[in-house]
Structure formats: structure tokens, C-alpha cells
PyMOL CGO cylinders between C-alpha atoms (Angstrom):
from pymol import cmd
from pymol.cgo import CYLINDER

trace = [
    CYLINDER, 29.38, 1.75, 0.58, 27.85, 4.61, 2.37, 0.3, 1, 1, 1, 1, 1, 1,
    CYLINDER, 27.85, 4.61, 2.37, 25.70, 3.74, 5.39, 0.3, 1, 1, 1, 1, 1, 1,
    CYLINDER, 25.70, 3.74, 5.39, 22.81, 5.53, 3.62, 0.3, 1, 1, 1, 1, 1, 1,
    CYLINDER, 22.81, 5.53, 3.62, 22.82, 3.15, 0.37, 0.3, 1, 1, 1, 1, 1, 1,
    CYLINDER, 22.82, 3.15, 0.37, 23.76, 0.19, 1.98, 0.3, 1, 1, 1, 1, 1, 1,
    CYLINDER, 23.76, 0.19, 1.98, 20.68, 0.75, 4.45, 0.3, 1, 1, 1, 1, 1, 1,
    CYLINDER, 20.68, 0.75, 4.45, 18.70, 1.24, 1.02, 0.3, 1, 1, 1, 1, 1, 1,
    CYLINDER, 18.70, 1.24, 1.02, 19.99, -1.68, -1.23, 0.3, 1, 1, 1, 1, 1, 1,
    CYLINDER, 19.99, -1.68, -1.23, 19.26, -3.53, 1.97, 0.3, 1, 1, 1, 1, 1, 1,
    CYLINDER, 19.26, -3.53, 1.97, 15.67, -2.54, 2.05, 0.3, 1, 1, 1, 1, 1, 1,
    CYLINDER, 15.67, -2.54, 2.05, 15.24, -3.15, -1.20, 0.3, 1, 1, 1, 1, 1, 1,
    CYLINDER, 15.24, -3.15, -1.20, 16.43, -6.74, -0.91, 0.3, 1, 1, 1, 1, 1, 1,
    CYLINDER, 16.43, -6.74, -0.91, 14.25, -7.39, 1.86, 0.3, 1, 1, 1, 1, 1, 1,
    CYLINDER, 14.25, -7.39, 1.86, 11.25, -6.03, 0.13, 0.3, 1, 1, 1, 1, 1, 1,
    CYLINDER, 11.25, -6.03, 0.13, 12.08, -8.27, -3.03, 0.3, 1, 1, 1, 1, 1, 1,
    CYLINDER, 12.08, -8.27, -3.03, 11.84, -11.22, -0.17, 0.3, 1, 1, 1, 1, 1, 1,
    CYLINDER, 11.84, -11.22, -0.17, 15.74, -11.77, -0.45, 0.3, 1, 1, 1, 1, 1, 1,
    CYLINDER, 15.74, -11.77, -0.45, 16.45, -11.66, -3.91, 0.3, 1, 1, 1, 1, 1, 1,
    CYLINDER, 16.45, -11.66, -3.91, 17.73, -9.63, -6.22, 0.3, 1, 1, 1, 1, 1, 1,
    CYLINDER, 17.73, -9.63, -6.22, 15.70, -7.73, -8.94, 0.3, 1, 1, 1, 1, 1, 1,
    CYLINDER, 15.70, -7.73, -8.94, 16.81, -10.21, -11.49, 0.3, 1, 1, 1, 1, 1, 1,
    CYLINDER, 16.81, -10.21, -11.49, 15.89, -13.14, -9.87, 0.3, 1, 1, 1, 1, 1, 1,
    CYLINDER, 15.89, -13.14, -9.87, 12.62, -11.15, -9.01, 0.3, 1, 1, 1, 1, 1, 1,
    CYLINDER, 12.62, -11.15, -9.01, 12.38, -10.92, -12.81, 0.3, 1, 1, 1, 1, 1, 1,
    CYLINDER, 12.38, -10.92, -12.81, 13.72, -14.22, -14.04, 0.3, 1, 1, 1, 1, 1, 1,
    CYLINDER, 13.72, -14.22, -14.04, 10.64, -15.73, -11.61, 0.3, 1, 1, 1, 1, 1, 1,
    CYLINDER, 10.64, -15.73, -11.61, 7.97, -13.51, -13.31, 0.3, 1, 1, 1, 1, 1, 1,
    CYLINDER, 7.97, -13.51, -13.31, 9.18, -14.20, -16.65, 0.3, 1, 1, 1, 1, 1, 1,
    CYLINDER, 9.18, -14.20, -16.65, 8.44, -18.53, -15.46, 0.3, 1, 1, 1, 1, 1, 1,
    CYLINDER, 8.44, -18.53, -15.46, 5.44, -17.81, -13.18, 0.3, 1, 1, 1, 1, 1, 1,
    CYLINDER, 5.44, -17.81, -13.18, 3.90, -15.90, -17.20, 0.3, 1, 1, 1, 1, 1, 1,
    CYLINDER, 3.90, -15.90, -17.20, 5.04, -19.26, -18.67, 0.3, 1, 1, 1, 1, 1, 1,
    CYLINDER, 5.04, -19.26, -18.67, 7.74, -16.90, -20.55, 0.3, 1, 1, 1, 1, 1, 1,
    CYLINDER, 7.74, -16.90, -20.55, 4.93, -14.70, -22.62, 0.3, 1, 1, 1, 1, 1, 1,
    CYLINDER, 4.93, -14.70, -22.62, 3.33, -11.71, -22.80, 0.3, 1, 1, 1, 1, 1, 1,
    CYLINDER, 3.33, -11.71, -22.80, 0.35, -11.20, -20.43, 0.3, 1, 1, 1, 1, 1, 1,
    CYLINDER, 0.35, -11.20, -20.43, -0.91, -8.85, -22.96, 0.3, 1, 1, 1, 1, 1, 1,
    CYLINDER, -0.91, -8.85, -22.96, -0.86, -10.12, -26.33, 0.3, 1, 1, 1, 1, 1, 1,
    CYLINDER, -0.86, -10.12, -26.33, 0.94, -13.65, -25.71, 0.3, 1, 1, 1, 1, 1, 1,
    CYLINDER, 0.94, -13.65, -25.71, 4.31, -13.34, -27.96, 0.3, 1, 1, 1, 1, 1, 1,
    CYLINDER, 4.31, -13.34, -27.96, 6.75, -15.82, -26.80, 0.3, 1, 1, 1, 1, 1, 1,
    CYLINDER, 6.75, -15.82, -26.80, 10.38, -15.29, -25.79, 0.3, 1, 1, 1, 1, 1, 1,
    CYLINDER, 10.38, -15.29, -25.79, 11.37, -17.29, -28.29, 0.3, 1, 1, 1, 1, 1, 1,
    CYLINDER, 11.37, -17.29, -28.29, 9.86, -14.68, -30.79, 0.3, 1, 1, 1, 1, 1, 1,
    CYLINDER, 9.86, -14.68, -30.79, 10.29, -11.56, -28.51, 0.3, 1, 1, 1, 1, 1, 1,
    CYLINDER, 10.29, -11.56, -28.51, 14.47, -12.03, -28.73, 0.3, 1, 1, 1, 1, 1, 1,
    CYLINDER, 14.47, -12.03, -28.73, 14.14, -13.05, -32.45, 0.3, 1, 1, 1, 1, 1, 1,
    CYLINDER, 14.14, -13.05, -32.45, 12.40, -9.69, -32.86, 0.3, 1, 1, 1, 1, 1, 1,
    CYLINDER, 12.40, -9.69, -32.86, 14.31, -7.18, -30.01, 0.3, 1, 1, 1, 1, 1, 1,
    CYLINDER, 14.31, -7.18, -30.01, 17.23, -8.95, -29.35, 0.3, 1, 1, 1, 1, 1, 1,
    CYLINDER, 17.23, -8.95, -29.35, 16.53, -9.65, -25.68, 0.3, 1, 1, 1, 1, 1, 1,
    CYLINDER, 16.53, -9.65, -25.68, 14.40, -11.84, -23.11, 0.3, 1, 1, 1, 1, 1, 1,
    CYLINDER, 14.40, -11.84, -23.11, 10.49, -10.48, -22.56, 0.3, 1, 1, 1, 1, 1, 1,
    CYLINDER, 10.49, -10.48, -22.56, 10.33, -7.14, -20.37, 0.3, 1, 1, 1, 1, 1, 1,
    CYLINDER, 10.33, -7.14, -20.37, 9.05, -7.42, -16.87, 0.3, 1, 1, 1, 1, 1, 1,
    CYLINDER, 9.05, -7.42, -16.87, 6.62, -4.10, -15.79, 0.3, 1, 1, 1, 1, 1, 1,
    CYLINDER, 6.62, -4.10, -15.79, 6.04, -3.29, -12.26, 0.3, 1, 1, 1, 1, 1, 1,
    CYLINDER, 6.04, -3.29, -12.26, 2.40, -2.89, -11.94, 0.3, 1, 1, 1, 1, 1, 1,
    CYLINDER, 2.40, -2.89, -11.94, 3.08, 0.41, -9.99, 0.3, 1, 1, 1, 1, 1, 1,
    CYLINDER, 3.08, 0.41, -9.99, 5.38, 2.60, -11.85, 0.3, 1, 1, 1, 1, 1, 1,
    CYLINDER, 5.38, 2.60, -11.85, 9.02, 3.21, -9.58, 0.3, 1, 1, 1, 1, 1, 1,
    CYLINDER, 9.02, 3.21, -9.58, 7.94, 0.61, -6.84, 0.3, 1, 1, 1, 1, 1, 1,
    CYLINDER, 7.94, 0.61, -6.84, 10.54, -2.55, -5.87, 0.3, 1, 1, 1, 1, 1, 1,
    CYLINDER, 10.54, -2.55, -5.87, 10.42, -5.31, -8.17, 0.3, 1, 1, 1, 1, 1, 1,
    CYLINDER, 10.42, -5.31, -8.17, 8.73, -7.98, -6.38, 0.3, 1, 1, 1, 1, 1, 1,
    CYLINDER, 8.73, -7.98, -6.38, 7.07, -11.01, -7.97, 0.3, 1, 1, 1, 1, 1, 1,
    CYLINDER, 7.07, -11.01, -7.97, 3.58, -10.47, -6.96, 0.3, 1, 1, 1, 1, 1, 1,
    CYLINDER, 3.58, -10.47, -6.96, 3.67, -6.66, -7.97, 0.3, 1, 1, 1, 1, 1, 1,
    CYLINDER, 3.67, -6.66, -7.97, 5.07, -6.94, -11.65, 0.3, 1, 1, 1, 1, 1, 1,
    CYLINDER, 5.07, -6.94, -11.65, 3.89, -9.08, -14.97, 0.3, 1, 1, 1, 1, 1, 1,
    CYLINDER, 3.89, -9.08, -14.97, 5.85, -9.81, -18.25, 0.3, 1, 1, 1, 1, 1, 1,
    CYLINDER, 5.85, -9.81, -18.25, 5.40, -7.85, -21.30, 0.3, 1, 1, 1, 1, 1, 1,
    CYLINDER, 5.40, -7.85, -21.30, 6.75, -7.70, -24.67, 0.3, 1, 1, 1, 1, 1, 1,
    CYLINDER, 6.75, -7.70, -24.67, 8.90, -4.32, -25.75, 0.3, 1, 1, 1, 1, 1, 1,
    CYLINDER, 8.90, -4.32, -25.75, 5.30, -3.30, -27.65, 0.3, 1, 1, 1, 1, 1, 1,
    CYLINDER, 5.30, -3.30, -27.65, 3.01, -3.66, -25.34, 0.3, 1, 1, 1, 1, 1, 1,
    CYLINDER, 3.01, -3.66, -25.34, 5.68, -2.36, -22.31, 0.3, 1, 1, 1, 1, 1, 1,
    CYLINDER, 5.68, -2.36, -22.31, 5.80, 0.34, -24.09, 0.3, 1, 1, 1, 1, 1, 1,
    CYLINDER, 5.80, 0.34, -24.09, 2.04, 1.80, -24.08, 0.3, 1, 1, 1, 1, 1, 1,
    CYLINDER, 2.04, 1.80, -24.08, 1.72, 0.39, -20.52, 0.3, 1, 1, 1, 1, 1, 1,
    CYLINDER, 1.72, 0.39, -20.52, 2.43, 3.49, -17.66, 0.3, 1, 1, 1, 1, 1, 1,
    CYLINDER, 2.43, 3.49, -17.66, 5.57, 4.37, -16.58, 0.3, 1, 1, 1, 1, 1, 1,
    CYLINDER, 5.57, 4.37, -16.58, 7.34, 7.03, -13.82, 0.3, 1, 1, 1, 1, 1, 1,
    CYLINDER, 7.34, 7.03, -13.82, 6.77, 10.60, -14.58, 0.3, 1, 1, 1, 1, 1, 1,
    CYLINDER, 6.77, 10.60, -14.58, 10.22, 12.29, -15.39, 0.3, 1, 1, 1, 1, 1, 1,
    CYLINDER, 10.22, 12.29, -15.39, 12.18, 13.49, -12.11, 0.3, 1, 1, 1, 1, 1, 1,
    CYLINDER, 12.18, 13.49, -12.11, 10.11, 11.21, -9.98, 0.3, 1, 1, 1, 1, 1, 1,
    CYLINDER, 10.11, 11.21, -9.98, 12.80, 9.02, -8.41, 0.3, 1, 1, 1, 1, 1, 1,
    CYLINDER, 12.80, 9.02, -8.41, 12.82, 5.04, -8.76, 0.3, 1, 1, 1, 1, 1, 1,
    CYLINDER, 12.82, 5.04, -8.76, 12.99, 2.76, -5.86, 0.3, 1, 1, 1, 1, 1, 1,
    CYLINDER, 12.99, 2.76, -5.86, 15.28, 0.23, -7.68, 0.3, 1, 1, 1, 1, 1, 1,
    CYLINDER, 15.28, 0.23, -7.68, 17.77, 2.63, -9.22, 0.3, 1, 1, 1, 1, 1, 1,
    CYLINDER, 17.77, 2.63, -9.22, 19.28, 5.61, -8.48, 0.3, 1, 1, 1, 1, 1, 1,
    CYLINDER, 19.28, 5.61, -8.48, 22.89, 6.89, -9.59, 0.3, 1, 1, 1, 1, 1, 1,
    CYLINDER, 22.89, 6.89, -9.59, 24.70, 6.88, -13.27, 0.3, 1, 1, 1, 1, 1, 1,
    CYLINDER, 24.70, 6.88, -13.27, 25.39, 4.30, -15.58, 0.3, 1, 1, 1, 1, 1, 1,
    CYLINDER, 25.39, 4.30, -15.58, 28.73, 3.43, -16.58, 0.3, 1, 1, 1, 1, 1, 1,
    CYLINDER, 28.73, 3.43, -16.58, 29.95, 1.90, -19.88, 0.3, 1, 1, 1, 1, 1, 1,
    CYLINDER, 29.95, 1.90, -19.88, 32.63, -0.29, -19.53, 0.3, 1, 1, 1, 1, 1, 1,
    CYLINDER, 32.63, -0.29, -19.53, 34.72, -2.40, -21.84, 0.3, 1, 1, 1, 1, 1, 1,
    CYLINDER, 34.72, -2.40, -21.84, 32.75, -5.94, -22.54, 0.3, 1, 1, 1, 1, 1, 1,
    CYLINDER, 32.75, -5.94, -22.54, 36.03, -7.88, -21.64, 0.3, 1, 1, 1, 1, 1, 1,
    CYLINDER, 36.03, -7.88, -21.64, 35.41, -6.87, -17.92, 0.3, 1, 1, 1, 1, 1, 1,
    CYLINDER, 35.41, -6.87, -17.92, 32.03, -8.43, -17.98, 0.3, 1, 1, 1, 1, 1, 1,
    CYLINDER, 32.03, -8.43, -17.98, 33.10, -12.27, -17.17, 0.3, 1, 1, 1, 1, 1, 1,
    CYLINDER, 33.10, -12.27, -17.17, 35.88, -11.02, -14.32, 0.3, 1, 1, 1, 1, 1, 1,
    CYLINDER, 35.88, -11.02, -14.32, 33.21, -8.86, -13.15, 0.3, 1, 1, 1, 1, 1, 1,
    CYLINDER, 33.21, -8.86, -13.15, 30.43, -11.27, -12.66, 0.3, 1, 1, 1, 1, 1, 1,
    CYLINDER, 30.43, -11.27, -12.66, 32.68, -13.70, -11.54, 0.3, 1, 1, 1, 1, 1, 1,
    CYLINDER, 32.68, -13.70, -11.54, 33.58, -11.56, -8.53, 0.3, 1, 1, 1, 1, 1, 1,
    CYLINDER, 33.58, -11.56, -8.53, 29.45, -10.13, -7.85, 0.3, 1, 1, 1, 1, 1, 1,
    CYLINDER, 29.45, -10.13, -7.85, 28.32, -13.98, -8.09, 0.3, 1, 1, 1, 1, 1, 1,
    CYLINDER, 28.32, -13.98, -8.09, 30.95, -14.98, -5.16, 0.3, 1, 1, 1, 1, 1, 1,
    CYLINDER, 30.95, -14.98, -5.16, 29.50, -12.17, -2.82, 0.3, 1, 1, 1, 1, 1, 1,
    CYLINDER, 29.50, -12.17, -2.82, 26.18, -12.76, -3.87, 0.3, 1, 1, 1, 1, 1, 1,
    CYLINDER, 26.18, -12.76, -3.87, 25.56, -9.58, -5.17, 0.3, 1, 1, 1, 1, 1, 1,
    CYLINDER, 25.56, -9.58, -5.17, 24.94, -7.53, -8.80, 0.3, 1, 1, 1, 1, 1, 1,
    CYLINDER, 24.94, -7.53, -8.80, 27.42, -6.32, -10.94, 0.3, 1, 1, 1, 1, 1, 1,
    CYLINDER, 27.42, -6.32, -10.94, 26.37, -2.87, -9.96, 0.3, 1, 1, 1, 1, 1, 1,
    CYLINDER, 26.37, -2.87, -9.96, 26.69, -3.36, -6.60, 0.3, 1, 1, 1, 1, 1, 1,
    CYLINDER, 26.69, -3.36, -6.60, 30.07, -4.91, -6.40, 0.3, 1, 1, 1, 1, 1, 1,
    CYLINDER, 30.07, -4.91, -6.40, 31.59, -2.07, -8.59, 0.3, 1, 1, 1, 1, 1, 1,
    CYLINDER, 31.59, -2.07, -8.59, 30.24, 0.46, -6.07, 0.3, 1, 1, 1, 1, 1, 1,
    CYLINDER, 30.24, 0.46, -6.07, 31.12, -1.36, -2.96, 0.3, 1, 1, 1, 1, 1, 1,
    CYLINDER, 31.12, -1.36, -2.96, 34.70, -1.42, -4.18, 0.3, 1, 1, 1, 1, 1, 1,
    CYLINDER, 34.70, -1.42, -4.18, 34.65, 2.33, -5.49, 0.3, 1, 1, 1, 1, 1, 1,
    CYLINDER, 34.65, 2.33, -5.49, 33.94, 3.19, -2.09, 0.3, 1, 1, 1, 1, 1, 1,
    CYLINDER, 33.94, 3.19, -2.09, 36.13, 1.25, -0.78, 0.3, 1, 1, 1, 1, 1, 1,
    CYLINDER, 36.13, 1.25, -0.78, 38.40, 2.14, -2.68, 0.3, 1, 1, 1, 1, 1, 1,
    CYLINDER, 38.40, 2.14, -2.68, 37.76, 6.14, -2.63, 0.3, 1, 1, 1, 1, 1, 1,
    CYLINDER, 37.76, 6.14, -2.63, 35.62, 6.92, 0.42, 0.3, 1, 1, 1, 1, 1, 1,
    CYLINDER, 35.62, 6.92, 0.42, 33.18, 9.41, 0.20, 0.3, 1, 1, 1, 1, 1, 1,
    CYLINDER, 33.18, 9.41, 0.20, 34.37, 12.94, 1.76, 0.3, 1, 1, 1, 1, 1, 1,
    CYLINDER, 34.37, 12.94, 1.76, 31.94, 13.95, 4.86, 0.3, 1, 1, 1, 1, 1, 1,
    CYLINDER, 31.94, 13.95, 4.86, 30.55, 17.83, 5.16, 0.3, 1, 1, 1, 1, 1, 1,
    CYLINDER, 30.55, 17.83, 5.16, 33.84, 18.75, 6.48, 0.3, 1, 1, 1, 1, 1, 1,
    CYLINDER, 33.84, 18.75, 6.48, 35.67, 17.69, 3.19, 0.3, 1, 1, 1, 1, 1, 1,
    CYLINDER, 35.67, 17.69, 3.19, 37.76, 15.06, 5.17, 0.3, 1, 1, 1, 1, 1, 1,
    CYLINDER, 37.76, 15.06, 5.17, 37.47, 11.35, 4.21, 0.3, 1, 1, 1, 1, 1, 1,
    CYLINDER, 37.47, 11.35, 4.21, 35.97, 8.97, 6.09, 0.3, 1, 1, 1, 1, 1, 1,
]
cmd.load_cgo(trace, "trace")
């Protein structure tokens, strides 16, 4: 990993108080007693209907998930509630996604859960490691 994204992803867990953004989320989801804060549909109904647990919105558009500054909403109401402007950047994400075959979901959180980090993050930590990033020069590092 890059000295410059480690420093962020860093940060970023130490503004989340030492968690990860889905912990962040899985405690905002129990701290809502698992319902919308808007219009009070239950997860139970909310993956019946989308196919997924309750949505959590940060309160200010792009900022870090942290547990004090985001609430749970349904898809509906997450929907009409604010969100980023496009091409302003977000503090929790930056990059591409990648889709990748579901069979290496298990081996791959297997291997992020014994370094205690996201799925996300192991895959880039051992794409750098295994391709390091070229400097200005063009040479490796």
C-alpha cells in the first residue's frame, strides 16, 4: 500500500474511533433499534422488500462514517435524503470497483478477517504488494 493511502485508510479508522465503516454501520443500524428513523419500516420488512439490511446515511454528505454522525434509513426514504454532488470526492471511498467471481468471497474474507481488515483493503494491500506502484521516474519502488 502506498504511504499516501495507508496514511488515509488510517485516518479514516481513527476518525471512525477504531472501527471499520461496517462496524460503524452495523452499530447505527442497533443504536435505531434496526428501523427507519424516518418512517419506521423494519429490517425485517426492508430485506423482504430490497433484498438487503436498512441503509445507513451520513448526516453530512461524503464525511467518515462515524456512529454519532449517521442514522438508518430505508432505500425510500435514503433516497430523497441529500447526497454528494457529482465529482465531489468521498472521504470513505475512493478508487474502482472490481467484480470478482462469488467463489472468492469466503477465501477472501477469510484472509481480511485474520488481519483485521476489509475485503477491499486486503485485495489492495496485496496488489501492491504484489505490483508496486512505479514512482515519477517510472522505476518501481
Amino acid at each position: 500500500m502506498r504511504a499516501r493511502d495507508k496514511a488515509k485508510t488510517q485516518s479514516l479508522y481513527a476518525a471512525r474511533g477504531g472501527m471499520t465503516a461496517v462496524r460503524v454501520k452495523e452499530l447505527v443500524r442497533a443504536r435505531d433499534g434496526d428501523q427507519c428513523t424516518r418512517c419506521g419500516m423494519v429490517a425485517v420488512v426492508h430485506m423482504m422488500r430490497w433484498g438487503r439490511a436498512l441503509e445507513v446515511h451520513r448526516v453530512v454528505p461524503g464525511s467518515v462514517y462515524t456512529v454519532a454522525g449517521c442514522v438508518t434509513l430505508c432505500k425510500d426514504c435514503h433516497e430523497e435524503m441529500p447526497a454528494r454532488q457529482p465529482g465531489e470526492p468521498d472521504a470513505e471511498t475512493e478508487g474502482i470497483t472490481v467484480r470478482l467471481p462469488i467463489r472468492y468471497r469466503p477465501l477472501l474474507k477469510r484472509l481480511a478477517k485474520e488481519r483485521g481488515i476489509g475485503i477491499s483493503e486486503f485485495v489492495s494491500c496485496a496488489l501492491d504488494r504484489q505490483y508496486p506502484a512505479p514512482v515519477a521516474d517510472g522505476s518501481a519502488k
